[in-house]
N, C-alpha and C positions, 0 to 999 in steps of 0.2 A: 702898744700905745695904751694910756690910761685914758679912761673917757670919764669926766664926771656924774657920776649917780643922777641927780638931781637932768641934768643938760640931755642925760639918754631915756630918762621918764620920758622930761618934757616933750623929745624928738615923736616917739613915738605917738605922746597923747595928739601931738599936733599932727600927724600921719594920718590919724585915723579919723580924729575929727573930734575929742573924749573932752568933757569940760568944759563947751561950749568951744571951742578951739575952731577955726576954720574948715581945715578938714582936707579931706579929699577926696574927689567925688570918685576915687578907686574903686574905696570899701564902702560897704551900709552896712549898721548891725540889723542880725537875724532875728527873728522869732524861736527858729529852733533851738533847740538843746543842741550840744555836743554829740548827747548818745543818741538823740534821732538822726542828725543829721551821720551818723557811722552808720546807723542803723540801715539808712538810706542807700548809704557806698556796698554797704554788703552785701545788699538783695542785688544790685546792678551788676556787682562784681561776678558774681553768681549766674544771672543769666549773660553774661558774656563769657564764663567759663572757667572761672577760675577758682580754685582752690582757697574758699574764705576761712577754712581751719584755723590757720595761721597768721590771718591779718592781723596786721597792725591797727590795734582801736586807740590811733590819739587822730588828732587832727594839726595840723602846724600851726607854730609858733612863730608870733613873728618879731625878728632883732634887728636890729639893724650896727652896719660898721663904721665908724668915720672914714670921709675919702679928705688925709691930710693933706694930701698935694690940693685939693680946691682952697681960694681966698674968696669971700670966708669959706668956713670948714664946710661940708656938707655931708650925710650920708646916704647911704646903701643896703635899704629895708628888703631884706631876706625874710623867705618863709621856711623854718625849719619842716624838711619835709622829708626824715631819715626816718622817721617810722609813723610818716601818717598812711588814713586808709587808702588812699587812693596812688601809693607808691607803685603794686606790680603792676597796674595799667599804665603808670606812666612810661616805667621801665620799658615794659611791652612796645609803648609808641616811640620811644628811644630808636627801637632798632628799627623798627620798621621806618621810620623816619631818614632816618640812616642808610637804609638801603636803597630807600626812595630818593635821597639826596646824592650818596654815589651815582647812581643812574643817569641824574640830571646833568651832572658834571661830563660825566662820558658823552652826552649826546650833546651840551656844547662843545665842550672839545671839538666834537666832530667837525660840527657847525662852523666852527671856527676857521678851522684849518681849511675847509672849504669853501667858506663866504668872506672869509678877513673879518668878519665882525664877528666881537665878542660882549656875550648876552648874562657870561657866567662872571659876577664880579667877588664870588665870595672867597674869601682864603684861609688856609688851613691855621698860621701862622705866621711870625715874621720869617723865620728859615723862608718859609716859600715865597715872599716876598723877594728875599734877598739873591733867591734863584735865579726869580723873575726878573729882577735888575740888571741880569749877568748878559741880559740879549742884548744884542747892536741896538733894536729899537729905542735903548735908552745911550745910544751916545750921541747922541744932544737935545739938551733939555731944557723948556723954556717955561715951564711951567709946574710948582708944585700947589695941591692944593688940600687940605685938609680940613676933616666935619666929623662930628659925631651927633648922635641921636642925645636928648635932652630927654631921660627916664625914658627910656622904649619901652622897659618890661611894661609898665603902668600904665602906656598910654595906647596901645593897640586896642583896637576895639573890638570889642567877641563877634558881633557881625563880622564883620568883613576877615574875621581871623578863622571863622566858621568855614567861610564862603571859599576864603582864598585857598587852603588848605586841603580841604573841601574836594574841588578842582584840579589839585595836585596829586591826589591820592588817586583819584580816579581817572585820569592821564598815565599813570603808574601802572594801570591795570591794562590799559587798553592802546588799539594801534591809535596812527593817524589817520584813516580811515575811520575812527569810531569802532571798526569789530573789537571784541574782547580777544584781548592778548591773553591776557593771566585769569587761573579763577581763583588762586591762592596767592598767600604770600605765607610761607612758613616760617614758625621763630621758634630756634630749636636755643639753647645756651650761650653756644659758640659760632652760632652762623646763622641769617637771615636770608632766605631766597623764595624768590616768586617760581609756581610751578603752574603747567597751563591749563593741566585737565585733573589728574589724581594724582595722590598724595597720601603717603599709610600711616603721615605723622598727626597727632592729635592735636598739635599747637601752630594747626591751621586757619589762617581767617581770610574773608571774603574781604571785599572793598567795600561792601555795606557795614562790614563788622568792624572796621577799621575807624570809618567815617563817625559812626554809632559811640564807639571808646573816647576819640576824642572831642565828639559833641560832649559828652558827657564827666568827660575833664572839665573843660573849660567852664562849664554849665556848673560846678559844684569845687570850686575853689576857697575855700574856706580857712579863715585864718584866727589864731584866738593870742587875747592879749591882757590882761589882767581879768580872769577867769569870763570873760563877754568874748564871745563869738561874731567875726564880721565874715559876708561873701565879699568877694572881689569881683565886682561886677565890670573890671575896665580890667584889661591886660593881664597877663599870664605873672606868675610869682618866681620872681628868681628863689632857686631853691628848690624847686622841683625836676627831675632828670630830663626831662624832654624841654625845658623852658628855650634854651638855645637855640635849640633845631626849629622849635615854632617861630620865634623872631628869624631865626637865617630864612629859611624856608619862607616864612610873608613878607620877609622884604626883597627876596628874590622873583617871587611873581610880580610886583611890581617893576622892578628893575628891567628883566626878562619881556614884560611886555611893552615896557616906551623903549626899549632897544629895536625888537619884532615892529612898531607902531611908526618909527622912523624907516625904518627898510620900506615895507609895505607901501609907507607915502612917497619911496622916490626918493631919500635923503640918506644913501647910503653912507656918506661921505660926512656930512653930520652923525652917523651912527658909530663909524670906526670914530670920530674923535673921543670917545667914552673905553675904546679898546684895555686902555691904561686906568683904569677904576678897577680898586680893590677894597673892597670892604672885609673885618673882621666884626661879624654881629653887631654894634653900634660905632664900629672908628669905619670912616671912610676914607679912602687916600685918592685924587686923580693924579695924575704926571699927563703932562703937555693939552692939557683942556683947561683952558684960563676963562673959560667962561661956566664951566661945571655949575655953579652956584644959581645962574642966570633959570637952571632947570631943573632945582630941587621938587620944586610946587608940582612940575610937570610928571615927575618919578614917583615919590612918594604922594601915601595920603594925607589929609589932611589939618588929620590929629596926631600926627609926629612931628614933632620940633628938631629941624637940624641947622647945627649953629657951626660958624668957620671955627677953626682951631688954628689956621695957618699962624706961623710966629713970624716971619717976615715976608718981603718978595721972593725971595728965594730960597726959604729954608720951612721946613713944617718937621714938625717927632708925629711920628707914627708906630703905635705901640712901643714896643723898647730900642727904636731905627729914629735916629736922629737925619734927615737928606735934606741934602742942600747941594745947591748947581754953581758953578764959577761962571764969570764972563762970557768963555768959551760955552759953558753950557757941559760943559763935563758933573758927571753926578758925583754926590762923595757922600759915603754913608757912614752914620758910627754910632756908639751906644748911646742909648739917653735911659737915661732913669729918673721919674718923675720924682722919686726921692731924695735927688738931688737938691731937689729948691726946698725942699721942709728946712725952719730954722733951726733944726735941731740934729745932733747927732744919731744915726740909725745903729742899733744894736743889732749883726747878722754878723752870718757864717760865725763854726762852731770853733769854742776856745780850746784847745790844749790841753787846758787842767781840767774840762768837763768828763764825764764816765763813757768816753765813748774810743772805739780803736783809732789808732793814730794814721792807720793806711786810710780809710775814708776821709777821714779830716784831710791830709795832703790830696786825695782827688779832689776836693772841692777845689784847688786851687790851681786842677792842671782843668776842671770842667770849663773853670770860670775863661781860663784862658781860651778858649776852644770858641766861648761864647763871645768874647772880646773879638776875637780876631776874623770869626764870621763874617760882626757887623761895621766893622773898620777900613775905610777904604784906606786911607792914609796909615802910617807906623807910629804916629804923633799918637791919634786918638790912642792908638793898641797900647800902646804901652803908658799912658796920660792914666789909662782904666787899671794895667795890670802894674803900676807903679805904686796906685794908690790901695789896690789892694795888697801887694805884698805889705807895705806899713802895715797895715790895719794886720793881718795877719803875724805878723812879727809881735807886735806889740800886744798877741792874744798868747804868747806862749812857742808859735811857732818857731823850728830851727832855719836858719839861712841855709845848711848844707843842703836839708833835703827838701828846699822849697828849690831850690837850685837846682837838684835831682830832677826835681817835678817838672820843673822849666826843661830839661834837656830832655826827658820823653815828652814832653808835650810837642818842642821841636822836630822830633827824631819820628815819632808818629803822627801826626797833620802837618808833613810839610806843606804839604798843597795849600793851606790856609794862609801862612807866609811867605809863600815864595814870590808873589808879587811887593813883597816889603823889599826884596834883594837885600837883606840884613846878615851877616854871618852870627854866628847862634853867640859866640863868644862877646860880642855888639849887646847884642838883645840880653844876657843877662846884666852884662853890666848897666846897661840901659834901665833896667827892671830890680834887679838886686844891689845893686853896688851901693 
């Protein structure tokens, strides 16, 4: 996408607040320099243990992308943050975050399976969605509903992201009783694990030293933009490694505790109807809770905006899953690509005559099939998607014989994908190739 010069100044000037522009109360500009403010990251990084030989002395940058599929256009202000200072600590709370977010999952799970209510709405992706859909519990369905967050990254507020986090870490370390569980968590390259007493590894940290790293992320987030430095004093910067797991992680204590806050009061039965809530980082999905929205206020805080996305009474796209229910209440899922509605033609997947080998170019098209047929309940959609891509590909240089080929191992190896189509394979190409 080309974005005009002039229109991506402006975006930005108006982000930040430059030229008398409105602003946003995100950013303020600093007083300091660039080089005090590294100066700053070094010492801290230093006494938390790290190796400052090698850092990176920039600070990020901030761009932003257009989001085409929004009317009007909008976009999505990143902070380049591939070699600023304060990357190996990020990194560092990456995993531990990680480790601490597996945990939680395991111990709803548990939860789950033993109380019927579930507390854990977060999801890996649409695949596990589409797992998740395969249980009886979804054959019949009277309700979809769909929401996403309005700027999350920008509008979480460092208190309460402090607090909540905070809280989580240090549940992470310890029983339900209160004793201390863990006195480490060790973060070695390839693997992250909590140990309870001793440890020979040196890239050991306490839950004080945890807590400490991320106060002091958040506390020193700084962004620079036509050579003037601003802090970001509201919300975490997309763009930095750990930025995800912060948002998953603070809006899962909320979530986790008006699930816990319902049971507690005697309203279990109110509680299981959230069972079916899944969120990925700002898209939320319920199934069979048609009043979800009724308890947004009650879930989250204050200073997050979540607005309906649903596209009709019975139909919502969530992620790249298009679901919608028939009379019966039967589910039927299929691909949606928000790039569908752009006015304009999309330039993808690779041509033919480019400098690259010709066996990757044909996986692309037995990938693509694999991903089509995933999320297709019907044979209509499957082949509606993998119809229009072989054109598109035909028309890039591609041969018929061995798209044809690619079709009969894509058949031959994931039967189990179409074998609810009952289609004979000789059907399906002509169906797709013909």
């Amino acid at each position: 996408t080309f974005t005009c010069k002039k229109y991506y100044f402006d975006s930005l000037v108006k982000e930040l607040g430059l030229n008398s522009t409105p602003g946003n109360p995100t950013y303020t500009p600093t007083n300091l320099s660039a080089s005090e403010i590294i100066d700053n990251h070094k010492s801290a990084l230093a006494s938390f243990g790290f190796d400052t030989t090698n850092l990176d002395l920039d600070l990020p940058y901030l761009y932003c992308i257009p989001k085409m599929h929004k009317n009007p256009y909008k976009q999505r202000f990143i902070a380049g943050s591939s070699k600023c200072s304060t990357k190996s600590v990020s990194i560092l709370l990456t995993k531990v975050l990680s480790e601490i977010k597996s945990g939680l999952q395991k111990y709803c799970s548990t939860v789950y399976s033993r109380s019927g209510i579930n507390q854990m709405w977060i999801l890996k992706n649409s695949k596990e969605l589409l797992e998740h859909l395969k249980s009886t519990h979804f054959s019949r369905v009277h309700s979809i509903k769909a929401f996403d967050f309005s700027t999350l990254y920008t509008t979480i507020p460092h208190s309460k992201l402090k607090e909540r986090l905070a809280k989580i870490i240090s549940n992470a370390f310890t029983s339900k009783n209160g004793n201390r569980k863990y006195k480490f968590i060790v973060v070695n390259y390839d693997k992250t694990y909590f140990v309870k007493e001793k440890s020979d590894s040196e890239n050991k940290y306490t839950e004080t030293d945890i807590i400490q790293m991320l106060n002091f992320l958040i506390d020193n987030i700084f962004v620079v933009f036509g050579g003037k430095v601003f802090q970001q004093i509201v919300g975490i910067p997309m763009g930095t490694n750990c930025a995800p797991l912060l948002a998953d992680i603070f809006l899962y204590s909320y979530e986790a505790e008006f699930i816990q806050s319902l049971v507690s009061e005697g309203k279990r039965y109110l509680a299981s109807d959230f069972n079916f809530t899944y969120r990925y980082i700002d898209d939320v999905l319920s199934i069979n809770n048609p009043k979800f929205a009724d308890y947004l206020s009650s879930i989250y805080p204050s200073e997050l905006e979540v607005k309906e996305t649903t596209e009709t009474n019975n139909s919502a796209s969530y992620l790249d899953i298009m679901l919608s229910y028939d009379t019966d209440g039967h589910m039927n899922t299929s691909l949606y690509d928000k790039r569908d509605d752009f006015n304009f033609s999309i330039t993808n997947f690779p041509f033919l005559s480019s400098n690259i080998p010709s066996s990757p170019a044909y996986g692309v098209f037995i990938s693509q099939l694999i991903r089509y047929a995933r999320a297709s309940t019907k044979y209509t959609d499957f082949v509606l998607r993998a119809r229009r891509l072989s054109d598109k590909l035909l028309s890039q240089g591609y041969v018929c014989d061995r798209l044809t080929s690619s079709l009969r191992k894509f058949y031959g190896r994931y039967g189990e994908l179409v074998i609810h189509y009952d289609v004979p394979l000789s059907r399906m190409v002509d169906d797709i190739l013909s």
